[in-house]
C-alpha positions in Angstrom: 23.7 -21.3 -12.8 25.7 -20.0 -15.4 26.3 -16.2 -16.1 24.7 -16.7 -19.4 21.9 -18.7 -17.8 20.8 -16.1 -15.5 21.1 -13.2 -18.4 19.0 -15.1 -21.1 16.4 -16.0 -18.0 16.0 -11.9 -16.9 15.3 -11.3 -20.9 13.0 -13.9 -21.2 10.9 -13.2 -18.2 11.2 -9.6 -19.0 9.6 -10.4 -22.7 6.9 -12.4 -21.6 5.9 -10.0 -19.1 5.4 -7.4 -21.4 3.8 -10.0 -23.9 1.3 -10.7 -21.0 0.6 -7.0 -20.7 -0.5 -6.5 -24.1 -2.9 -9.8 -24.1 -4.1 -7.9 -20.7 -4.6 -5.4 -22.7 -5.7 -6.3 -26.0 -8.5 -8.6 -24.3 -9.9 -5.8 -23.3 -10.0 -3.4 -26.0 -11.1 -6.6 -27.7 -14.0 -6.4 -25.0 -14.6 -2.8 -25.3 -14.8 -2.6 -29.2 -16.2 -6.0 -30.5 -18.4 -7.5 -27.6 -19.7 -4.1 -25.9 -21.7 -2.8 -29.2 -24.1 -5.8 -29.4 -25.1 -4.9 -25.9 -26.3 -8.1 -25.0 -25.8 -8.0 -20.7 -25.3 -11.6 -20.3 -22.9 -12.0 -23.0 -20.8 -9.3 -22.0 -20.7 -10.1 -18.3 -19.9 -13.6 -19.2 -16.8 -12.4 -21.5 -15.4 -10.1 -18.7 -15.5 -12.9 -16.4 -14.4 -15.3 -18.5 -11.3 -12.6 -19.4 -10.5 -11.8 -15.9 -10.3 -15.7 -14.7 -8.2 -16.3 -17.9 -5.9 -13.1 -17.2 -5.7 -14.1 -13.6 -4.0 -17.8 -14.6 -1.6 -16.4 -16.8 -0.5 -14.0 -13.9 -0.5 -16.6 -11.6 1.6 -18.7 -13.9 4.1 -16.1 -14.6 5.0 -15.6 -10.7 5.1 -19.0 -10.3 7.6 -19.6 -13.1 9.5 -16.5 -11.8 9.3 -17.7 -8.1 11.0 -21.0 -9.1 13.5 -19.3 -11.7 14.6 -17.0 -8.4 15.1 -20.4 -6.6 17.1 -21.8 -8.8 19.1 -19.1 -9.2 19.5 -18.7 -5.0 20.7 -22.2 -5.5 23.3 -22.2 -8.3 21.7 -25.1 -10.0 24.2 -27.3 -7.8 23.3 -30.5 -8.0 
C-alpha cells in the first residue's frame, strides 16, 4: 500500500465512524422525541428493536471493513 493509500484510508474510516455515531445517536433521539409521545408499547418496542438490530449491522460492517482494511495494510497490497 501506498503512503497516500494508508492516509486517505485512516480519514475515511475515521469519518464514517463518527458518521455512524451520530446515526447511533440521532436514531435515538429520533426514538425518544417522535415515537415515545404516542405511547403506543408495541410500536415503540418494535422501533427500539428494530433500531438496535439495524445499529448492530452497521457496527458489524464497519469492523469488518476495518479488519480487512488492517489486512491489507499488514500485507502491502503485494500482489
Amino acid at each position: 500500500m501506498n503512503k497516500w493509500q494508508k492516509i486517505v484510508g485512516v480519514i475515511a474510516f475515521g469519518a464514517i465512524g463518527i458518521c455512524e455515531l451520530l446515526v447511533c445517536a440521532n436514531t435515538y433521539l429520533d426514538l425518544k422525541y417522535i415515537i415515545e409521545p404516542y405511547d403506543i408499547s408495541d410500536m415503540i418496542e418494535r422501533m427500539y428493536l428494530r433500531a438496535d438490530s439495524l445499529l448492530i449491522a452497521i457496527w458489524l460492517n464497519y469492523f469488518i471493513s476495518l479488519a480487512l482494511f488492517i489486512c491489507l495494510w499488514r500485507k502491502g497490497g503485494k500482489r
